[in-house]
C-alpha positions as CSV (number, residue, x, y, z in Angstrom):
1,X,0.0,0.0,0.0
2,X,1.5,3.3,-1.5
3,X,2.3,5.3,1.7
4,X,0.5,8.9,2.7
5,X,2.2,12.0,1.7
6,X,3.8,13.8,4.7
7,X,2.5,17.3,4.3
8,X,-0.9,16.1,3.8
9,X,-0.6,14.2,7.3
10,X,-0.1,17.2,8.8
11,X,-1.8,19.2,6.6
12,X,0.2,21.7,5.6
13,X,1.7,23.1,2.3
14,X,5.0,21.9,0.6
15,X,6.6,25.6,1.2
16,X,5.5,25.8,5.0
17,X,8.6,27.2,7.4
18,X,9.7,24.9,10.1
19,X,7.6,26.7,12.7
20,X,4.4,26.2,10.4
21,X,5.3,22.6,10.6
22,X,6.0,22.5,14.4
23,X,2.6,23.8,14.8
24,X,0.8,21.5,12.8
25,X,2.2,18.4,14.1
26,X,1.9,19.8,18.1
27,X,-1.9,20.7,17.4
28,X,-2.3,17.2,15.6
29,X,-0.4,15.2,18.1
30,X,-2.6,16.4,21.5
31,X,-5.6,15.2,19.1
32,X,-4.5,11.6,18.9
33,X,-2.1,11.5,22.0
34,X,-2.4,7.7,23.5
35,X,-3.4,9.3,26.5
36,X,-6.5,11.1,25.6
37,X,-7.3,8.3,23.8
38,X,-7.4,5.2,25.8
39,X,-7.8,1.9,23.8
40,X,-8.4,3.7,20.5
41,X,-6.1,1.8,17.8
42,X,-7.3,4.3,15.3
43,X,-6.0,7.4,17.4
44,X,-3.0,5.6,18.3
45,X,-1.8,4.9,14.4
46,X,-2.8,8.7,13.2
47,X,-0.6,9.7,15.9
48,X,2.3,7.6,14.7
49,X,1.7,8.6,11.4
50,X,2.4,12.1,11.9
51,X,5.0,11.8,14.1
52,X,6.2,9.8,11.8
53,X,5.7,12.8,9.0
54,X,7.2,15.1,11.6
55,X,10.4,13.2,12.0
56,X,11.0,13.8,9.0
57,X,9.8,17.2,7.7
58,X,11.7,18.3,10.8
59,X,15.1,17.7,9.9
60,X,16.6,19.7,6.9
61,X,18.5,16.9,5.2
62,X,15.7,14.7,5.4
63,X,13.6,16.9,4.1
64,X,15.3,17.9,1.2
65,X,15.7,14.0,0.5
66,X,12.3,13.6,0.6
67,X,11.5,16.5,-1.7
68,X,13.1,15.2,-4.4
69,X,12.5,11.5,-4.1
70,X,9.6,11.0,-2.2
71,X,10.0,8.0,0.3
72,X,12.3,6.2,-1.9
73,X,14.9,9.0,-1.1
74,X,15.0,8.4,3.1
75,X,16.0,4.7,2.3
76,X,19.7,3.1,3.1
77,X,19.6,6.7,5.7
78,X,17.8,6.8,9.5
79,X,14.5,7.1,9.1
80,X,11.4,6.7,11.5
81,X,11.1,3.2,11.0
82,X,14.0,2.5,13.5
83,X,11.7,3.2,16.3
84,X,10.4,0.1,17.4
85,X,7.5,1.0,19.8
86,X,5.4,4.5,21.1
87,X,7.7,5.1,24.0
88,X,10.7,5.6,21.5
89,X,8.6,8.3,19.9
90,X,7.8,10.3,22.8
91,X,11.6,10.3,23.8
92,X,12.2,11.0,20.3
93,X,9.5,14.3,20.4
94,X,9.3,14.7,24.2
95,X,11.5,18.3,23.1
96,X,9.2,19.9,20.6
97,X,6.7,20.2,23.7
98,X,9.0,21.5,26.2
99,X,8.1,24.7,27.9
100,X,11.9,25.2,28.5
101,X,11.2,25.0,32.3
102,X,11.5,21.5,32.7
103,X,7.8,20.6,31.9
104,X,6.0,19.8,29.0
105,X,3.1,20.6,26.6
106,X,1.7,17.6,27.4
107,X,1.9,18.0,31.0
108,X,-0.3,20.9,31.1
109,X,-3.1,18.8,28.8
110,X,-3.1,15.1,30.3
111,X,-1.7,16.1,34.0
112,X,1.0,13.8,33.5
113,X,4.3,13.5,31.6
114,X,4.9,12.9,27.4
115,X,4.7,9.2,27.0
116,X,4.5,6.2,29.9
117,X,7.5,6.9,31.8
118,X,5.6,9.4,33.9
119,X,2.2,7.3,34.1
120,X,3.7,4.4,35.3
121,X,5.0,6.1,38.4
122,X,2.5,5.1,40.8
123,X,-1.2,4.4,41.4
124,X,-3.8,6.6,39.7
125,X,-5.8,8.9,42.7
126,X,-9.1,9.3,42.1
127,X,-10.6,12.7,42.0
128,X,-14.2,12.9,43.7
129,X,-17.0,14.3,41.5
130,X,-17.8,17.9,41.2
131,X,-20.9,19.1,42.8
132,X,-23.5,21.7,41.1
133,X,-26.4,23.9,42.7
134,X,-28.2,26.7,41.8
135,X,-28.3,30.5,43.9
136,X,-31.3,32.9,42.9
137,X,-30.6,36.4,43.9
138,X,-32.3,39.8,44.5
139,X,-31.1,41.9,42.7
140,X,-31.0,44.0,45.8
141,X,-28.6,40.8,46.9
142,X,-26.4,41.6,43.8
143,X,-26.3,45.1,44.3
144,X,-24.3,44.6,47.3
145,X,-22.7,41.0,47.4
146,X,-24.3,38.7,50.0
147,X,-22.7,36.0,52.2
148,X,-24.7,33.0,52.4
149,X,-25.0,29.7,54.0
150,X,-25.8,26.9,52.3
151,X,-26.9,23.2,52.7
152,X,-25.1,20.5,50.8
153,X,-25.1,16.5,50.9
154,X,-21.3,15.5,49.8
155,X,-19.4,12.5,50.2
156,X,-16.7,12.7,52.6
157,X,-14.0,10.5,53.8
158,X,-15.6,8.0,56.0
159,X,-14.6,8.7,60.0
160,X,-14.7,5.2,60.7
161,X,-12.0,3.6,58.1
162,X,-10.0,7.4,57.3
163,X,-10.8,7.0,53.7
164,X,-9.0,3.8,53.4
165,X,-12.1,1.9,52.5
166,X,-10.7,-1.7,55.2
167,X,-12.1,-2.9,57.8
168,X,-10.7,-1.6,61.2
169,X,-8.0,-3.1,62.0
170,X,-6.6,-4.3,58.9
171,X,-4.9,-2.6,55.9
172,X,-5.5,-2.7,52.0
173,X,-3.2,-4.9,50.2
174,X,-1.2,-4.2,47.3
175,X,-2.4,-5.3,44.1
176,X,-1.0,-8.4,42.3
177,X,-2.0,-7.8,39.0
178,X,-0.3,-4.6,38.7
179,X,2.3,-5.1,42.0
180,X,0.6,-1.6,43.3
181,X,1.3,0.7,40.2
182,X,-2.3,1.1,39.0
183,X,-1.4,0.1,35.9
184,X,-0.5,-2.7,33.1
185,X,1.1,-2.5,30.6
186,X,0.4,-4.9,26.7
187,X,2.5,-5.1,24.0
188,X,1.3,-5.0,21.0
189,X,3.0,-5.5,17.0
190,X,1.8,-2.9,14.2
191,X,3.5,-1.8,10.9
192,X,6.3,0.3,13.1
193,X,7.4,-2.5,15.2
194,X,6.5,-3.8,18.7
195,X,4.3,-1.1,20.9
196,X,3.5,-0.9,24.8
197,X,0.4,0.6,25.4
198,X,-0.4,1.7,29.3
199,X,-3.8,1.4,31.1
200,X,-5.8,1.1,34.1
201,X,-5.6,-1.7,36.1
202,X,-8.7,-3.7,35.7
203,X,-8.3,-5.5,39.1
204,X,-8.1,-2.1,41.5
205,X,-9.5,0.4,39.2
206,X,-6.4,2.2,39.2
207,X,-5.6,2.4,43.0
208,X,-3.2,-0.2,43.5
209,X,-4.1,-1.5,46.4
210,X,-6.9,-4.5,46.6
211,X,-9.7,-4.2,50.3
212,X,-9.5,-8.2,51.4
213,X,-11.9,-7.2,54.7
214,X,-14.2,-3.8,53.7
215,X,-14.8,-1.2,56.1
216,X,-18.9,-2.5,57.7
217,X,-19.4,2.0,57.5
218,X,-18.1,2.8,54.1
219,X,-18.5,-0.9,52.2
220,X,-15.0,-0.5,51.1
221,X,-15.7,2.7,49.3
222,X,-13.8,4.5,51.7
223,X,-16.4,7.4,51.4
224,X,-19.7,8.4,53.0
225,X,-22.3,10.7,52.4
226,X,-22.6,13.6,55.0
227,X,-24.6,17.0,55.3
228,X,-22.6,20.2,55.6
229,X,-22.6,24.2,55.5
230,X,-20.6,25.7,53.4
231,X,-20.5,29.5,53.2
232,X,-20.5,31.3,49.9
233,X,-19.1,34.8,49.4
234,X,-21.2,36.3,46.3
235,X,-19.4,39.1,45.0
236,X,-21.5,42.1,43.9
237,X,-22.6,42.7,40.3
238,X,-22.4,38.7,39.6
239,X,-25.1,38.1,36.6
240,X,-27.4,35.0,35.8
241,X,-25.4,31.6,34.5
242,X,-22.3,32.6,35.4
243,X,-20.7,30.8,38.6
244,X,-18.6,31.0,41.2
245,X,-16.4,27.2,42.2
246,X,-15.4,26.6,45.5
247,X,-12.5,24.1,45.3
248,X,-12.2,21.2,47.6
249,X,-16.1,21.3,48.1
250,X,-17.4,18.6,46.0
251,X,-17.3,14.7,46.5
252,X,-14.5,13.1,47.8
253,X,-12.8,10.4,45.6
254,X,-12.5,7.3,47.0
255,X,-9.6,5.4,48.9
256,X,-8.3,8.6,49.7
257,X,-8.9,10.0,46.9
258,X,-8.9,13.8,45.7
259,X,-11.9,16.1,46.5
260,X,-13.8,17.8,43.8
261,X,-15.3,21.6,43.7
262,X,-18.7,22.6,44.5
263,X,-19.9,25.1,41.3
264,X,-22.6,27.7,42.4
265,X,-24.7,28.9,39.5
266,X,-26.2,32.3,39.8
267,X,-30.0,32.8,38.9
268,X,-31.1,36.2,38.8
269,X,-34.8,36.6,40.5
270,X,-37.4,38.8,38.6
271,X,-37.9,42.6,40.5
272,X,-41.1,43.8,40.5
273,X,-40.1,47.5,39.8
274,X,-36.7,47.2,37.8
275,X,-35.8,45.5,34.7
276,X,-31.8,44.8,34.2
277,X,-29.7,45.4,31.1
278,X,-25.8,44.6,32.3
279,X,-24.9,47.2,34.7
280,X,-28.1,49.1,34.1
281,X,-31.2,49.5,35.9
282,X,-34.2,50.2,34.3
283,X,-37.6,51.3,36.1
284,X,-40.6,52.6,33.8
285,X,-42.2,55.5,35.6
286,X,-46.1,56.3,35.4
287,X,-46.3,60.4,35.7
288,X,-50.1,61.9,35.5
289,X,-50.7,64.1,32.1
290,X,-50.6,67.2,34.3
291,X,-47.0,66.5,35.6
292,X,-45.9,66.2,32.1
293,X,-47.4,69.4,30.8
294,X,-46.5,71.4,33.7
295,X,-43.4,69.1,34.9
296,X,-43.1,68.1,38.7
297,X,-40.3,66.9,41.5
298,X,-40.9,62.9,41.7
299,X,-39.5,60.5,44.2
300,X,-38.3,57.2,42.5
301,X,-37.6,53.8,43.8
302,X,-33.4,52.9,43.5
303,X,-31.7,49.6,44.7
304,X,-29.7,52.2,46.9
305,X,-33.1,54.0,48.4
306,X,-35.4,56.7,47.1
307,X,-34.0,59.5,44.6
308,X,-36.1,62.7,43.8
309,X,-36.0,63.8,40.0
310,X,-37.0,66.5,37.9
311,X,-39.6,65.9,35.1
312,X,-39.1,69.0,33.0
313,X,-42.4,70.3,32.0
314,X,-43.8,68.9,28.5
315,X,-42.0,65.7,28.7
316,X,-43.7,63.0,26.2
317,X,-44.0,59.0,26.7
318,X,-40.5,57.7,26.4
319,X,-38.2,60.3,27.3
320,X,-35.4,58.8,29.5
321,X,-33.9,60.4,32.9
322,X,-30.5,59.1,33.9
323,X,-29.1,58.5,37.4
324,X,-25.7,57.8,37.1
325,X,-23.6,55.4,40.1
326,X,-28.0,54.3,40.8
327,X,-27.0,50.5,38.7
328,X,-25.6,47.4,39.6
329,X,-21.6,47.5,40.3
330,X,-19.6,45.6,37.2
331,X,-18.2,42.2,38.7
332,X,-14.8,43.2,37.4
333,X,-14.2,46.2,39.0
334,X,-15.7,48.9,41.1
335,X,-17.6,51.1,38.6
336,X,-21.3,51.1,38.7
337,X,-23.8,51.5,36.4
338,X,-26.1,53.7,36.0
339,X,-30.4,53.5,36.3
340,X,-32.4,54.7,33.6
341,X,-35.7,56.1,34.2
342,X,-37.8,55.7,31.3
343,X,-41.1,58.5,31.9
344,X,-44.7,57.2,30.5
345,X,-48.0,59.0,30.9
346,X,-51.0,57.4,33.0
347,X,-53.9,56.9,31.5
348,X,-56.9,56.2,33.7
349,X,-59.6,53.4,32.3
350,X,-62.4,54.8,34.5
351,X,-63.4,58.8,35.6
352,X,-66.5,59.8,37.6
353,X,-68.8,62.5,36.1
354,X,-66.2,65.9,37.7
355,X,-63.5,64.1,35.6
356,X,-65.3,63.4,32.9
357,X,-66.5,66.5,32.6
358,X,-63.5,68.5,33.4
359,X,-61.5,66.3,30.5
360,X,-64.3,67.6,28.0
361,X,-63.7,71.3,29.0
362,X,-60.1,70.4,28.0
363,X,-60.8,69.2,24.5
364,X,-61.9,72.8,24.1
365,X,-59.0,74.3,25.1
366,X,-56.7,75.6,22.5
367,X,-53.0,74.0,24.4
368,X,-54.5,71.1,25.0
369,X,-56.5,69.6,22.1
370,X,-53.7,69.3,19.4
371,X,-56.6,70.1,17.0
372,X,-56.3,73.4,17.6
373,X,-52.4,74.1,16.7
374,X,-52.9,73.3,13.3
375,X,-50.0,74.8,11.4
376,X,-50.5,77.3,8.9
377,X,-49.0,74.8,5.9
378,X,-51.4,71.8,7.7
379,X,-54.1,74.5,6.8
380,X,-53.5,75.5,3.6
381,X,-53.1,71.5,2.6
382,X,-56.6,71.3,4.0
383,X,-58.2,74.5,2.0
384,X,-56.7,72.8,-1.0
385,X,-58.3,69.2,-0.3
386,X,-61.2,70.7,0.1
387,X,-61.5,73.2,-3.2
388,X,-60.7,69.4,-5.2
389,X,-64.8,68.3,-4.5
390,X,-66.6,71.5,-4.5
């Protein structure tokens, strides 16, 4: 079978510089690294294949050999075929990911080092489950920031067996299978040669160790489920669906394993006076027809207390007041918003007989009834209509 060309493997052009290349095969190799995919022979060979591609594109000789006669030219010279299994070719590329302060790309991805000689330094601990609840809030709450207690159910190391999952008195032992490493190792043979792939240990799950007598509290688990208060400091300006985590606050792993984070997703409550846009506030206010005509000094409601504005006489439906430092405080710093006060006119869907009779006086009235400041153009449009049918 003819073999793939080695810039389409890593998908890049035949005039690409040696950093274009570096990048392509770093951004393909964490997609099919061994160790984000477990048991996937598919991943596994893609991965080869481009390191494979990058061995060679890598190193000017090499590639000028293979520019000019393809595979055939990397023949009776080292090529990547003299690596016999996947730990050779991390060794080989271990560098390319190197942060030049002793870690790795890869460390920062998988948690681990570049290949199995890191993973197969001990047992695998277990990292408990995160744990997820929900915090609805005033906005009167999020004005200000809140501390709050809450309630949660969490598995905790059990208090009879300290986490260790045995039976008082006696200890876990250390697992044959994998002599307490967590892990096994199986050899495999593919087109490159002879591969050792790494994996959990099927016998203790990872742990290393194997409970003979389990604890009567915890079954063996190590773990128990308890009730406990945890105390969450809500920082002012904080918005619906976004969250706060509080590490070490979620489930316990077991065996002594690692504990997980409790996430607290804010909800925002509905106000019934103010509406929220970001850091603004926004309240509708009703003012009567005669405060908008002759304008008026109103009180308004604030998250902050009462504010008193001016409505300038002959204000219409829609005209916005703004109070400025009277919103919600941005969660990133310490500016505030600011409230907008947007005015409407109130109109009334029942009057007694003095009302009624007061409003019809006002249709009369040549400032009131819009009737009567007909513009002189408005009026000679109107003579004109009218001379058209007579």
């Amino acid at each position: 079978m003819a073999k793939q060309d080695y810039y389409e493997v890593l998908s890049v052009e035949r005039t690409s510089s040696q950093d274009e290349i570096k990048t392509a095969y770093r951004k393909m190799a964490m997609q099919f690294h061994p160790d984000k995919n477990p048991d996937n022979s598919e991943a596994e060979e893609k991965f080869k294949l481009c390191s494979e591609a990058y061995e060679v594109l890598s190193d000017a000789d090499k590639r000028a050999r293979y520019d000019r006669y393809g595979h055939e030219g990397l023949r009776g010279g080292q090529d990547f075929h003299s690596y016999t299994n996947i730990n050779d070719i991390f060794s080989a590329f271990g560098d390319i990911f190197s942060g030049g302060g002793g870690g790795s790309f890869f460390d920062d991805i998988f948690g681990g080092g570049f290949g199995s000689s890191r993973r197969s330094s001990g047992p695998r601990q277990e990292r408990g489950s995160d744990l997820k609840i929900r915090m609805p809030l005033t906005l009167e709450e999020i004005s200000t920031g809140i501390e709050k207690k809450v309630k949660i159910k969490r598995m905790v190391y059990c208090e009879v067996c300290s986490g260790t999952g045995s039976k008082e008195g006696t200890s876990p032992q250390t697992c044959p299978t994998c002599n307490g490493m967590g892990q096994v190792q199986q050899m495999r043979r593919s087109f490159i040669g002879q591969t050792i792939s790494i994996s959990e240990c099927p016998e203790c799950g990872g742990t290393g160790k194997i409970i003979r007598e389990k604890c009567p509290n915890c079954y063996g688990e190590g773990v128990k489920q308890k009730e406990e208060t945890v105390t969450v400091n809500i920082p002012a300006g904080v918005e619906s669906g976004q969250y706060m985590s509080l590490r070490g606050k979620g489930n316990t792993g077991r065996r002594g394993g690692l504990e997980g984070d409790l996430l607290v997703i804010f909800e925002e409550k509905p106000h019934l006076l103010f509406k929220r846009s970001g850091d603004t506030i926004i309240h509708e206010l009703l003012i009567s027809y005669p405060d908008a005509v002759l304008g008026a000094k109103i009180e308004v409601p604030t998250l902050y207390g009462t504010e008193k504005i001016g409505v300038k006489a002959g204000s219409i439906p829609g005209e916005t007041i703004r109070l400025s430092g009277k919103g919600l405080p941005n969660v990133n710093s310490s500016r505030k918003g600011e409230q907008l006060v947007i005015l409407n006119i109130f109109i009334p869907k029942q009057v007694n007989s003095q009302e009624k009779d007061l409003l019809n006086k006002m249709k009369t009235m040549e400032n009131i009834n819009p009737s009567h400041k007909t513009s002189k153009q408005e009026k000679e449009y109107f003579e004109k209509i009218r001379n058209l049918f007579e």
